[in-house]
C-alpha beads as a LAMMPS data file, in Angstrom:
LAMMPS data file: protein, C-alpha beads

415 atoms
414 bonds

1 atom types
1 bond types

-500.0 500.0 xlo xhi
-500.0 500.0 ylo yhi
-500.0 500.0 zlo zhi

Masses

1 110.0

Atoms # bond

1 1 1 -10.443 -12.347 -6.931
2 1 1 -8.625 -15.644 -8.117
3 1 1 -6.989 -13.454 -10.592
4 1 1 -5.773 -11.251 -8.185
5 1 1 -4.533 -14.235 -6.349
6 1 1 -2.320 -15.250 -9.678
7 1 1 -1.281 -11.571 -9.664
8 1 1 0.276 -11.431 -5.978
9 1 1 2.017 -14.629 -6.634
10 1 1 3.597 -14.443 -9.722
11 1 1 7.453 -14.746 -9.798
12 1 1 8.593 -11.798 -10.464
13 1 1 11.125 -12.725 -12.601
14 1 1 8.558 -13.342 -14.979
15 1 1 7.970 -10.067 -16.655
16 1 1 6.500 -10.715 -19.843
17 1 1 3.907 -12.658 -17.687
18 1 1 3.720 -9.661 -15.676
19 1 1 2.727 -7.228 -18.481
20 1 1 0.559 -10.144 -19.985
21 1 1 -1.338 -9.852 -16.428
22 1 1 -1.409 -5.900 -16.900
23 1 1 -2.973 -5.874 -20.496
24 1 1 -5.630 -8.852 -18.838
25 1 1 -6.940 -6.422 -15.753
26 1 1 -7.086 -3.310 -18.191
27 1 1 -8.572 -4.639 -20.762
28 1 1 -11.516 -6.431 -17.864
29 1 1 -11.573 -3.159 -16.332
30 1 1 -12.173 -1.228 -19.174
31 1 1 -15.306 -3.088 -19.407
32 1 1 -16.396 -2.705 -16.193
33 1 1 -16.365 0.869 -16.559
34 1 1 -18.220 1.051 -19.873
35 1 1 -21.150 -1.311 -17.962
36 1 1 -21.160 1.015 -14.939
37 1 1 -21.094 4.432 -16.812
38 1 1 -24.123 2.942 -19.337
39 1 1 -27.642 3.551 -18.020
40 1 1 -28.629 0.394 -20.868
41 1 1 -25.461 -1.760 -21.675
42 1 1 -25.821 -2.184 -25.579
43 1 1 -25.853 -5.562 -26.876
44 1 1 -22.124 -5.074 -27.546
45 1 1 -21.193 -4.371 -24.379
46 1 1 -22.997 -7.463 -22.933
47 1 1 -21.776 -9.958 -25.335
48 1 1 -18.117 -8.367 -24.392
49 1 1 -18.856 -8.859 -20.476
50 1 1 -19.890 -12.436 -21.254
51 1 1 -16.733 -12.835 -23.143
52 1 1 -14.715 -11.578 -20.216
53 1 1 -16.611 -13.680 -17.427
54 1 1 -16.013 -16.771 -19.724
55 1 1 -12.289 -16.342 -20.465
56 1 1 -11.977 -15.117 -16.970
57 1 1 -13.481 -18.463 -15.425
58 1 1 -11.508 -20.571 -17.914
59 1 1 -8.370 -19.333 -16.484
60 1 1 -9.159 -19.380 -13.424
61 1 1 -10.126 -23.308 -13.593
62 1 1 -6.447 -23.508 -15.029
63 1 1 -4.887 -21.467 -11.885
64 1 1 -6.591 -23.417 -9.567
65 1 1 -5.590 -26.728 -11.091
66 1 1 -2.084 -26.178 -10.835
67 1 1 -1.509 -26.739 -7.277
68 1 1 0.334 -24.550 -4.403
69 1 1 2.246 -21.549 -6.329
70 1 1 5.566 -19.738 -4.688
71 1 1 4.335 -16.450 -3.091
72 1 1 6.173 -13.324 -2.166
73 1 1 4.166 -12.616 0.851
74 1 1 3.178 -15.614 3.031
75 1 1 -0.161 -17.216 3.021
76 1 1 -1.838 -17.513 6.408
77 1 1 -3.496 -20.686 7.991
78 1 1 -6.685 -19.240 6.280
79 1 1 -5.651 -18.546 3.284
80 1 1 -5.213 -15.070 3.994
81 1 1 -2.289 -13.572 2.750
82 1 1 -0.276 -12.050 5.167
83 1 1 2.262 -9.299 3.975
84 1 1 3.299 -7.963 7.791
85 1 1 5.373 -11.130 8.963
86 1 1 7.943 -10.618 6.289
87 1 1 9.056 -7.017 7.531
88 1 1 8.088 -7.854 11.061
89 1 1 10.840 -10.890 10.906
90 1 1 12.857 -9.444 8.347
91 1 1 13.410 -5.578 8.885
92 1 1 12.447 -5.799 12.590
93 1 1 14.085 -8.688 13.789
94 1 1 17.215 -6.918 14.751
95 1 1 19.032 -6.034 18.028
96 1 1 17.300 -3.800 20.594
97 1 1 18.568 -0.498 20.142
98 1 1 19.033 -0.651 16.872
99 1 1 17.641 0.409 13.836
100 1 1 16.853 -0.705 10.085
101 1 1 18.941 0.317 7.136
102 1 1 15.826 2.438 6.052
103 1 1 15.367 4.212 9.024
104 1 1 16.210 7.961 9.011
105 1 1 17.521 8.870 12.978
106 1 1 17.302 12.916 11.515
107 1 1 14.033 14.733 9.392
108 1 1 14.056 13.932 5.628
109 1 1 15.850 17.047 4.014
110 1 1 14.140 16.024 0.649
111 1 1 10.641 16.499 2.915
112 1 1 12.381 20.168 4.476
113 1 1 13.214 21.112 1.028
114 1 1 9.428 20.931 -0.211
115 1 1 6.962 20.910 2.160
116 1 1 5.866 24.125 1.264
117 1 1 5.381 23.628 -2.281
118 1 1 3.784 20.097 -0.963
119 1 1 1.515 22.355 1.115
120 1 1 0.861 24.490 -0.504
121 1 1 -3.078 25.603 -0.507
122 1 1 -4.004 22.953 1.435
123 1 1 -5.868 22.471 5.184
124 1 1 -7.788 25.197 6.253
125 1 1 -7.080 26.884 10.347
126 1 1 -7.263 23.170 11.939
127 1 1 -4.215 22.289 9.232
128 1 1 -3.973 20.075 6.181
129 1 1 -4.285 16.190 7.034
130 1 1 -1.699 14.236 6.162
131 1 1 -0.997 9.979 5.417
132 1 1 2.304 8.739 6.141
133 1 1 1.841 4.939 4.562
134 1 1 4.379 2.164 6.221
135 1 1 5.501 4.768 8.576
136 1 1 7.783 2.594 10.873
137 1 1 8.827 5.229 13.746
138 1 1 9.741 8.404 11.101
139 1 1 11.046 10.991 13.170
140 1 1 9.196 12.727 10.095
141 1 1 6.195 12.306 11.821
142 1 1 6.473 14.506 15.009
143 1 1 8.195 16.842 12.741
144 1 1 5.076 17.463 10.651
145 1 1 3.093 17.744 13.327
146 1 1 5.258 20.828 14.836
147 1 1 5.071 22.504 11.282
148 1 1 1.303 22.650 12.172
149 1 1 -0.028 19.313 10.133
150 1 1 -2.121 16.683 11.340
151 1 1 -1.059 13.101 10.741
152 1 1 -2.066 9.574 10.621
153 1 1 0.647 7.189 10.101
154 1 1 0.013 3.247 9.070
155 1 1 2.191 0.794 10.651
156 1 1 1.627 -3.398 10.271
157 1 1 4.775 -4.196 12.962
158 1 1 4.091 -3.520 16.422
159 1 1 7.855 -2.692 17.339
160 1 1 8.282 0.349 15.981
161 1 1 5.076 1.627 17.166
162 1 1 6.718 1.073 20.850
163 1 1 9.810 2.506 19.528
164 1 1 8.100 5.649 18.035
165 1 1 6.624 6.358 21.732
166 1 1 9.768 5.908 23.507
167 1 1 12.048 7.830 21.790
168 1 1 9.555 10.462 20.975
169 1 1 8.288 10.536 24.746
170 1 1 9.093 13.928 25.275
171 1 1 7.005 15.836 21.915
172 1 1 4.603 12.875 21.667
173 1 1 2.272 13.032 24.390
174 1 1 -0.663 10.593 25.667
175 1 1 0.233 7.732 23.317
176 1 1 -0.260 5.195 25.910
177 1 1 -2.397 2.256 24.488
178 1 1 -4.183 1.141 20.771
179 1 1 -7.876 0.564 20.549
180 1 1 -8.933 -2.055 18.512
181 1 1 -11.754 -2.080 16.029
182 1 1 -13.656 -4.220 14.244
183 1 1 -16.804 -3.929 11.924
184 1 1 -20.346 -4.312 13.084
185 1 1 -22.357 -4.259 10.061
186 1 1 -21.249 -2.033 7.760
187 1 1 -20.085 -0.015 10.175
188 1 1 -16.268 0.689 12.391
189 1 1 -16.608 0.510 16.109
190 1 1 -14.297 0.557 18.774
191 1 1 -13.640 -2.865 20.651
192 1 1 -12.709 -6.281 19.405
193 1 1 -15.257 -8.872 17.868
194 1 1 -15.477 -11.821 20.075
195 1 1 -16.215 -15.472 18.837
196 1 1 -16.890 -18.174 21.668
197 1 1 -14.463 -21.246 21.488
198 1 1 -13.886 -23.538 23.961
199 1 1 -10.597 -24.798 23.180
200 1 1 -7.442 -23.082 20.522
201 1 1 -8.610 -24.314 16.989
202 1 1 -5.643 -23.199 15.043
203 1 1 -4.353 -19.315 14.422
204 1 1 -6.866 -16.746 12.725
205 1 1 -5.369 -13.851 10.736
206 1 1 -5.843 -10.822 12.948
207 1 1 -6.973 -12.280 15.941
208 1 1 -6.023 -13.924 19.193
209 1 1 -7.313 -16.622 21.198
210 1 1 -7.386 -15.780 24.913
211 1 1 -9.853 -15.725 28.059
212 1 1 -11.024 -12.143 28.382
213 1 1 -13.874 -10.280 29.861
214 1 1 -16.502 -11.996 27.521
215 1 1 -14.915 -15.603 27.842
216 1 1 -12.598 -17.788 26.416
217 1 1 -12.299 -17.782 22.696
218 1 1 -11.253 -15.533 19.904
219 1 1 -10.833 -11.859 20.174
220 1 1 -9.797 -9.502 17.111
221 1 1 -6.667 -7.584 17.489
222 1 1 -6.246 -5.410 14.137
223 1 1 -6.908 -2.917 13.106
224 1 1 -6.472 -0.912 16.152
225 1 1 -5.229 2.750 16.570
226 1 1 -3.109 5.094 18.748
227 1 1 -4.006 8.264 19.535
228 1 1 -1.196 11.061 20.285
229 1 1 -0.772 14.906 20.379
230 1 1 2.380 16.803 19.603
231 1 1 2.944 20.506 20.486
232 1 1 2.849 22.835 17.639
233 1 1 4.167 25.849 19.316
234 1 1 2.447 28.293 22.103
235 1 1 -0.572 26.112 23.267
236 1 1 -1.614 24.793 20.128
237 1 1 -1.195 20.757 19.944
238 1 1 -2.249 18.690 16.939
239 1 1 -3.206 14.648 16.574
240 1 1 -0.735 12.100 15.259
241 1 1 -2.386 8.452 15.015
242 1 1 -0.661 5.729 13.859
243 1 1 -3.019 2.821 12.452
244 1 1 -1.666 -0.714 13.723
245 1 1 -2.685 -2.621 10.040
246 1 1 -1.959 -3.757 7.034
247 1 1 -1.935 -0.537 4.656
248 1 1 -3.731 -2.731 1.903
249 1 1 -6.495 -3.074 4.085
250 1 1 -7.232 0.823 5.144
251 1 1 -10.419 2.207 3.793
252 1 1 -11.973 5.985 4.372
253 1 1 -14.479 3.653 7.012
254 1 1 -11.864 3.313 8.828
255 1 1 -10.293 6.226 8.916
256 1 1 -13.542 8.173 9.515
257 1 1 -14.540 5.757 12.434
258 1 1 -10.749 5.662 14.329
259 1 1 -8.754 8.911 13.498
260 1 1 -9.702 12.741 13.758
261 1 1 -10.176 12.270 9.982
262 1 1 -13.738 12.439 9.299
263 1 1 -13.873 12.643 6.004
264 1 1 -11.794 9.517 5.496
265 1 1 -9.610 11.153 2.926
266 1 1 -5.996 13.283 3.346
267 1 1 -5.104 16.053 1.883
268 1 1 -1.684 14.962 1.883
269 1 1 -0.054 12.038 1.649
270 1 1 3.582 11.758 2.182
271 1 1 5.769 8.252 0.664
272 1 1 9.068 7.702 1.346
273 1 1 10.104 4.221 1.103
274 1 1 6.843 2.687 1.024
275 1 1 5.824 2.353 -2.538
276 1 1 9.528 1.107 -3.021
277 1 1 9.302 -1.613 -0.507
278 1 1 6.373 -3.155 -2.205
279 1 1 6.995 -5.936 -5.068
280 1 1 6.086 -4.924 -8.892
281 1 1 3.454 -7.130 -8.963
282 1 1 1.471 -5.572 -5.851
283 1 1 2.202 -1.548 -6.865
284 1 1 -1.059 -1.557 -8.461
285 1 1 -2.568 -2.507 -5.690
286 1 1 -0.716 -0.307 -3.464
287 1 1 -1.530 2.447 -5.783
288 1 1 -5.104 2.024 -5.237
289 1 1 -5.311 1.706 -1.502
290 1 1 -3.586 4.845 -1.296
291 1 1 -5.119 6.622 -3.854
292 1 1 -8.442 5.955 -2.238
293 1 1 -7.343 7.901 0.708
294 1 1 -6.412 11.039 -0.885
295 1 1 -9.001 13.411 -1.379
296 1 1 -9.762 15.048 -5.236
297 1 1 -6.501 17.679 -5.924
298 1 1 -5.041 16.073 -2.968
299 1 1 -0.933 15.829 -3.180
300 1 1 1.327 13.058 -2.791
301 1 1 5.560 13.598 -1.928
302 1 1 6.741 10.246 -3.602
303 1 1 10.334 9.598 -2.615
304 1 1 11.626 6.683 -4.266
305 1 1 15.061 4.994 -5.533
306 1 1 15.755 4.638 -9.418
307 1 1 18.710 2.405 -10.495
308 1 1 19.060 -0.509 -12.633
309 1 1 16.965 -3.344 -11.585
310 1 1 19.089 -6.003 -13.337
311 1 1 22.002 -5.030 -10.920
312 1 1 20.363 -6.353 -8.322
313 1 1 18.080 -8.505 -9.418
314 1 1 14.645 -9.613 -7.696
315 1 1 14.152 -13.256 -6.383
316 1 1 10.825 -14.331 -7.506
317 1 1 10.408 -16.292 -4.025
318 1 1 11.312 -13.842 -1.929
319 1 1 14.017 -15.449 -0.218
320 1 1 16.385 -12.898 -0.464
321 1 1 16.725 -9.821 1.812
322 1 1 17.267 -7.560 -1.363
323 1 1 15.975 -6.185 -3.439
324 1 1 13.363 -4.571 -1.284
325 1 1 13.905 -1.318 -2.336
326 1 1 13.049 -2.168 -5.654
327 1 1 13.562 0.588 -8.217
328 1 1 11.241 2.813 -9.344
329 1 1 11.965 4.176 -12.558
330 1 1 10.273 7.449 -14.177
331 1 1 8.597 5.569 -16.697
332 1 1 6.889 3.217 -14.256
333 1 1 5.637 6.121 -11.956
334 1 1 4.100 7.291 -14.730
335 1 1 1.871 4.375 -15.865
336 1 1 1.005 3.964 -12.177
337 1 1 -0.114 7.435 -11.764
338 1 1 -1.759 8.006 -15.379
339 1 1 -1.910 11.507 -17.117
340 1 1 -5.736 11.252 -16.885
341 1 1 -5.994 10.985 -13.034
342 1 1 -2.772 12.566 -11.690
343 1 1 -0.079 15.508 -12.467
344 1 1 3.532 14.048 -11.998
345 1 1 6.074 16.555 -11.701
346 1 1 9.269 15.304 -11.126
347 1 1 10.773 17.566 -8.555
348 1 1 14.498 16.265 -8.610
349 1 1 17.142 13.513 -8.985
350 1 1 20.137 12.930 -6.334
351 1 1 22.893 10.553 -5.554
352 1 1 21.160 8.117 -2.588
353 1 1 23.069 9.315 0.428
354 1 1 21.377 7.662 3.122
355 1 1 24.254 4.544 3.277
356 1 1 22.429 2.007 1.194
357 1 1 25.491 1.430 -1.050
358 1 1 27.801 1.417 1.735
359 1 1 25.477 -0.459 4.350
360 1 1 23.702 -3.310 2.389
361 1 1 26.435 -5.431 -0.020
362 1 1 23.497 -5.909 -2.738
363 1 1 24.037 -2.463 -3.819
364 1 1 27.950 -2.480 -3.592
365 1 1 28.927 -0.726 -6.725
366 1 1 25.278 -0.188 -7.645
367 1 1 24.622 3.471 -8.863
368 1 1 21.578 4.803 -6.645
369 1 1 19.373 8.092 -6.987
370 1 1 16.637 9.362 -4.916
371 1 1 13.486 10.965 -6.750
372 1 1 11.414 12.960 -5.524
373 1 1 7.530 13.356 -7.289
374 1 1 4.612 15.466 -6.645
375 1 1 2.077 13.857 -7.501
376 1 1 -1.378 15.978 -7.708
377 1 1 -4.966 14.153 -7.898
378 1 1 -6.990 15.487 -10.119
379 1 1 -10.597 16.822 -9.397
380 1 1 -11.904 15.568 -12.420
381 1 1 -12.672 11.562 -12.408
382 1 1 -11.409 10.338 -15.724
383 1 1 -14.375 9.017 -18.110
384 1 1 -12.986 6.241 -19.738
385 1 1 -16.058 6.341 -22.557
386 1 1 -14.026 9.393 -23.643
387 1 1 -11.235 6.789 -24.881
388 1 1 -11.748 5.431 -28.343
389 1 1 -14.129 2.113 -29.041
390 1 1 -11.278 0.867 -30.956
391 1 1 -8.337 0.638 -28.164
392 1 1 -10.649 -0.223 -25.418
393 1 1 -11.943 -3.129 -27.739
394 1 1 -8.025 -3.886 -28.367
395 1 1 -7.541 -4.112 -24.950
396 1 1 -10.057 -6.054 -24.003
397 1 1 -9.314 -8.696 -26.910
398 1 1 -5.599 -9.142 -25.989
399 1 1 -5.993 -9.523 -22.648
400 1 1 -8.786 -12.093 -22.663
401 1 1 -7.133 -13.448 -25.414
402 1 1 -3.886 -13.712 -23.355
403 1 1 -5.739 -15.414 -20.273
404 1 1 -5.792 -19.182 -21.600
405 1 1 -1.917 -18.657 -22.239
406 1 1 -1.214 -17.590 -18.527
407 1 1 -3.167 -20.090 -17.381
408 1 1 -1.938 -22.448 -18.502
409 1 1 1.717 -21.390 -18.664
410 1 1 1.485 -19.993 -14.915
411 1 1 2.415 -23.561 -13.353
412 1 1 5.908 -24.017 -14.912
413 1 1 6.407 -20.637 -13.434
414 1 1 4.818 -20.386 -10.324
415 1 1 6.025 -24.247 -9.493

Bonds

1 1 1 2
2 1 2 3
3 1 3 4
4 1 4 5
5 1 5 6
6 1 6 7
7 1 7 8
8 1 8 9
9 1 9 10
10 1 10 11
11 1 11 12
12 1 12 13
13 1 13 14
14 1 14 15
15 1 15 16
16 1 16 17
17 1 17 18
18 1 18 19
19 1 19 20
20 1 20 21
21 1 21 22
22 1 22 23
23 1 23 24
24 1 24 25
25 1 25 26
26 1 26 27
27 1 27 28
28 1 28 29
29 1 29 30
30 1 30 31
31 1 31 32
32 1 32 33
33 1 33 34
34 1 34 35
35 1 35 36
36 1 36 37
37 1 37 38
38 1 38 39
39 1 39 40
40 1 40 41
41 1 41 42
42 1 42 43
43 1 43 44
44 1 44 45
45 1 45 46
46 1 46 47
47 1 47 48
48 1 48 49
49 1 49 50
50 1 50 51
51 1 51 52
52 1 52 53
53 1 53 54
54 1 54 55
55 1 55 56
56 1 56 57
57 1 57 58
58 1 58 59
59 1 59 60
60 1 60 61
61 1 61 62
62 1 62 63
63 1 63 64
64 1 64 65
65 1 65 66
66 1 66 67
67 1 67 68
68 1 68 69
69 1 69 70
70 1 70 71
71 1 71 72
72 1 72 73
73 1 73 74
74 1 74 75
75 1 75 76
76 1 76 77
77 1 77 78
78 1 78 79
79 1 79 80
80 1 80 81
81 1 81 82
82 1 82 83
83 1 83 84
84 1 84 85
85 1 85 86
86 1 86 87
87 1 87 88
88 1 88 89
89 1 89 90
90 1 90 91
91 1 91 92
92 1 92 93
93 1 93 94
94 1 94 95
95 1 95 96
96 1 96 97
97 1 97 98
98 1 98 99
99 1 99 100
100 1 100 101
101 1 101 102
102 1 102 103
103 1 103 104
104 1 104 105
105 1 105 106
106 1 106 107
107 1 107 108
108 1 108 109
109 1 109 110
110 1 110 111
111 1 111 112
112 1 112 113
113 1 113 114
114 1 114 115
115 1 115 116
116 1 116 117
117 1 117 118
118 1 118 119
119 1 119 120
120 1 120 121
121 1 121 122
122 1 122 123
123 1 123 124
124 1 124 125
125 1 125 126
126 1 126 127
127 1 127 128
128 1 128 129
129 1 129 130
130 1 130 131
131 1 131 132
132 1 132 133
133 1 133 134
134 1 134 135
135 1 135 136
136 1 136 137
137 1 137 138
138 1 138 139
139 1 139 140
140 1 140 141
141 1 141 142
142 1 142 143
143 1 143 144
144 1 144 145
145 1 145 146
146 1 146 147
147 1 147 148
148 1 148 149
149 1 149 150
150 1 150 151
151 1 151 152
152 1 152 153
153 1 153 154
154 1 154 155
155 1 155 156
156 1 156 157
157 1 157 158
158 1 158 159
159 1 159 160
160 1 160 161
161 1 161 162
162 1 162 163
163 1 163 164
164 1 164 165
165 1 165 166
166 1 166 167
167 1 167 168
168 1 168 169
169 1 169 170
170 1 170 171
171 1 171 172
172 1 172 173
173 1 173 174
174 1 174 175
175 1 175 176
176 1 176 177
177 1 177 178
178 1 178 179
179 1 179 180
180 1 180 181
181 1 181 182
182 1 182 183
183 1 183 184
184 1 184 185
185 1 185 186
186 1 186 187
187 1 187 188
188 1 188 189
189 1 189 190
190 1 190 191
191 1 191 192
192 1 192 193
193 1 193 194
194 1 194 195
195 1 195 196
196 1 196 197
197 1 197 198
198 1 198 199
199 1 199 200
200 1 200 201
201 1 201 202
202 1 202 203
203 1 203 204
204 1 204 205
205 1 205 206
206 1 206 207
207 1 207 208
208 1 208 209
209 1 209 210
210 1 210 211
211 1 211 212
212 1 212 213
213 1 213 214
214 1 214 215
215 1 215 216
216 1 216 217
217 1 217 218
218 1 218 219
219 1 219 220
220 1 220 221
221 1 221 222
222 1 222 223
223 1 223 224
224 1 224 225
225 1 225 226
226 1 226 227
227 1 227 228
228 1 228 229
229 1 229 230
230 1 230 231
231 1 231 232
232 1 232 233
233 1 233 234
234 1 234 235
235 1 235 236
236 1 236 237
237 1 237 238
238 1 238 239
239 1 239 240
240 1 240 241
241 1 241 242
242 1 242 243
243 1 243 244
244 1 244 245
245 1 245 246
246 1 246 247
247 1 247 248
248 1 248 249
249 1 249 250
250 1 250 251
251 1 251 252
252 1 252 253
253 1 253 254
254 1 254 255
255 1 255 256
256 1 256 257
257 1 257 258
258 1 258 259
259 1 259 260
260 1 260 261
261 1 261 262
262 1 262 263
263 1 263 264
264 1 264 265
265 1 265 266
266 1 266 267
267 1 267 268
268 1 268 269
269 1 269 270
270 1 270 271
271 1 271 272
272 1 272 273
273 1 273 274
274 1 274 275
275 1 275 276
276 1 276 277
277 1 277 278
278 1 278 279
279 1 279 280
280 1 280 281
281 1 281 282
282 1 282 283
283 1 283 284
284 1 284 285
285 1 285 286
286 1 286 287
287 1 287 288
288 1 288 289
289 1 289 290
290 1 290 291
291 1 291 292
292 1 292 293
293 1 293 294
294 1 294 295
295 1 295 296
296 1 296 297
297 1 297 298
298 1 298 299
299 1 299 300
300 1 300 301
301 1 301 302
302 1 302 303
303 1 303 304
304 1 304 305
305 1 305 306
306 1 306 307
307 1 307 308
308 1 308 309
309 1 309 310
310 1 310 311
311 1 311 312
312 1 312 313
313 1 313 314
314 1 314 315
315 1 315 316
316 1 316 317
317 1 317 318
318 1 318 319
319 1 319 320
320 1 320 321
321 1 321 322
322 1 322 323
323 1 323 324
324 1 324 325
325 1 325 326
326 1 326 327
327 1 327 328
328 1 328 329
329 1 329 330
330 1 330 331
331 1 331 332
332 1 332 333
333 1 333 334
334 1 334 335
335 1 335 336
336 1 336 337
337 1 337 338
338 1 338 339
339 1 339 340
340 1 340 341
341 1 341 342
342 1 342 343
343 1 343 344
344 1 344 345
345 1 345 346
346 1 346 347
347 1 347 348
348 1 348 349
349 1 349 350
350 1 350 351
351 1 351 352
352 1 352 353
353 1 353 354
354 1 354 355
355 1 355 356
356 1 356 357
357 1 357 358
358 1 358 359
359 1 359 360
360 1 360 361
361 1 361 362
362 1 362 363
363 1 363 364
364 1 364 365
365 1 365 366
366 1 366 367
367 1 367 368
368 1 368 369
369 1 369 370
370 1 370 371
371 1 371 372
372 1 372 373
373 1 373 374
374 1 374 375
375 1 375 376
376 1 376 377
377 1 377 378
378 1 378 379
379 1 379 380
380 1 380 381
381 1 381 382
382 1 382 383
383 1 383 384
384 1 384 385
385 1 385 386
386 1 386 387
387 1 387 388
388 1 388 389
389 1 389 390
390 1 390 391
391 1 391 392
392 1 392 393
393 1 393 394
394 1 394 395
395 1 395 396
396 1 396 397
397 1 397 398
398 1 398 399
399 1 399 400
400 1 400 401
401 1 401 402
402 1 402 403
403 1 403 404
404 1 404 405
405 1 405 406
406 1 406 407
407 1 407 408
408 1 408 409
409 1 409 410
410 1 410 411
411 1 411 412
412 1 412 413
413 1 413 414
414 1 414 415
């Protein structure tokens, strides 16, 4: 956890520390996986987890030491890190009536152009499922959902939520009000938790301090969900949700207990501009929160923008309004989606026509393309005691041996 901690707030201008950090979790994971898929850890093994926990707590001793560090996202009063403020003061923050720079006012031709090879032999009569990650108020949405597809959108910022149901007021019917949930046990249920407090003891992350019906104190407000119908033709309607949370924090529970998903996986999910708007060192986390909601040979549409990074180059505090997007190029889609767990198939390259070049003076003179991936997951879990002893054990070695030097290198950076 501390590790992941030094991996969220590591300037990102730091990039050999950055793929220093990569080599450290692969090389830990590796050996988590060879523990879980052994019935009897050999001696080996053990003496190799021992080696990790010990490296690992030395440089985390070092992390801790070195004070505050310079975060992307901002840290809440509780140490929580909160990712939603900086897009809900940033990209929302803008004139009623207006839109952001991202924001498509027409449907995605790159989404027209292949839905139905996107679709294709997926959802049975009730129609494929489909995730819309960081959906904002995509008038890509209600489009789906007349093409016969049901969808669950995820949304952090409560504005264009409101904005979603007012402009869409006449296809997107009885999206009136969110339900909250919280967990009781292990367990989703709808309705906020409640903790008695007599007086306002300073702000929790996701929750708000009020007097409501079960007294004065503090009631959770996220996750919550709204619930909506669009017509699909004749008398046929089909669900759109949007879930009001932080995308990072979305599990199949969730999504079992407060959508029409029951299975808590998609069979779709469709990213455009999400995975973009997320800083290098978090895609790996990204990766995995959505990845866990796709069902096995599931599909993702990945629309992203490729260009040279060093044109516009990334503040490692965050200060600046651009880059987000960041670019994506081919070679990094493919280490985040890996040949053993996913097919990537890149569908197409095209001049970015969407007025980023024009509209943001970042990317004056910056030469933009959209991409466009299908991404297929595959049915078969990849067994990582299929890879060879030998660059597992490499792995491991430079990673752990590679955690001292972060450590304690990581405060003249992070400082």
């Amino acid at each position: 956890a501390i590790f992941q901690r030094s991996s969220r707030c590591f300037p990102l201008h730091c990039v050999w520390l950055e793929q220093m950090n990569r080599h450290v979790l692969q090389g830990l994971r590796s050996v988590a996986r060879r523990l879980q898929c052994s019935a009897a850890p050999s001696q080996t093994s053990s003496s190799f987890a021992w080696f990790a926990v010990v490296g690992t707590t030395g440089a985390s001793a070092l992390l801790l030491a070195n004070g505050p560090v310079s975060c992307y996202y901002e840290e809440g009063p509780d140490g929580s890190v909160d990712r939603l403020r900086r897009w809900s003061l940033r990209s929302w923050n803008i004139q009623s009536g207006n839109s952001p720079g991202f924001h498509l006012r027409t449907v995605n031709p790159v989404l027209e152009r292949y839905l139905e090879k996107f679709a294709a032999g997926l959802g049975g009569e009730a129609g494929a499922s489909v995730l819309v990650p960081l959906c904002g108020k995509s008038v890509d949405m209600p489009y789906l959902c007349e093409q016969g597809f049901r969808v669950v959108g995820v949304e952090g910022v409560l504005r264009p939520i409101l904005e979603l149901k007012s402009e869409q007021r006449m296809r997107l019917k009885e999206f009136n009000d969110r339900t909250v949930f919280c967990q009781s046990g292990s367990a989703w249920v709808a309705g906020p938790s409640f903790e008695l407090a007599t007086e306002f003891k300073g702000a929790r992350a996701g929750c708000v301090f009020k007097t409501g019906p079960q007294g004065t104190g503090y009631y959770s407000d996220s996750p919550s969900v709204w619930h909506g119908k669009i017509r699909a033709g004749g008398r046929k309607t089909v669900p759109l949700h949007v879930l009001q949370t932080d995308m990072f924090e979305v599990t199949p529970e969730l999504v079992k207990a407060s959508t029409f998903e029951e299975r808590g996986t998609f069979d779709m999910v469709y990213d455009r501009g999400a995975l973009e708007s997320v800083p290098p060192s978090a895609r790996e986390s990204y990766v995995a929160s959505t990845s866990r909601l796709l069902r096995q040979s599931g599909r993702m549409l990945l629309v992203v923008l490729d260009y040279d990074q060093a044109q516009v180059p990334i503040d490692p505090s965050g200060r600046r309004w651009s880059p987000p997007p960041f670019s994506m190029r081919e070679a990094e889609v493919r280490r985040l989606f890996p040949a053993q767990e996913w097919d990537v198939e890149l569908l197409g390259k095209q001049v970015e026509a969407n007025g980023l070049t024009a509209g943001n003076p970042s990317f004056h003179g910056v030469h933009v393309l959209e991409a466009t991936y299908l991404l297929t997951k595959k049915s078969a879990t990849y067994d990582p005691s299929s890879s060879s002893r030998g660059a597992s054990r490499s792995y491991l070695l430079a990673g752990l041996a590679s955690l001292g030097l972060v450590g304690a290198l990581s405060s003249r950076c992070l400082a």
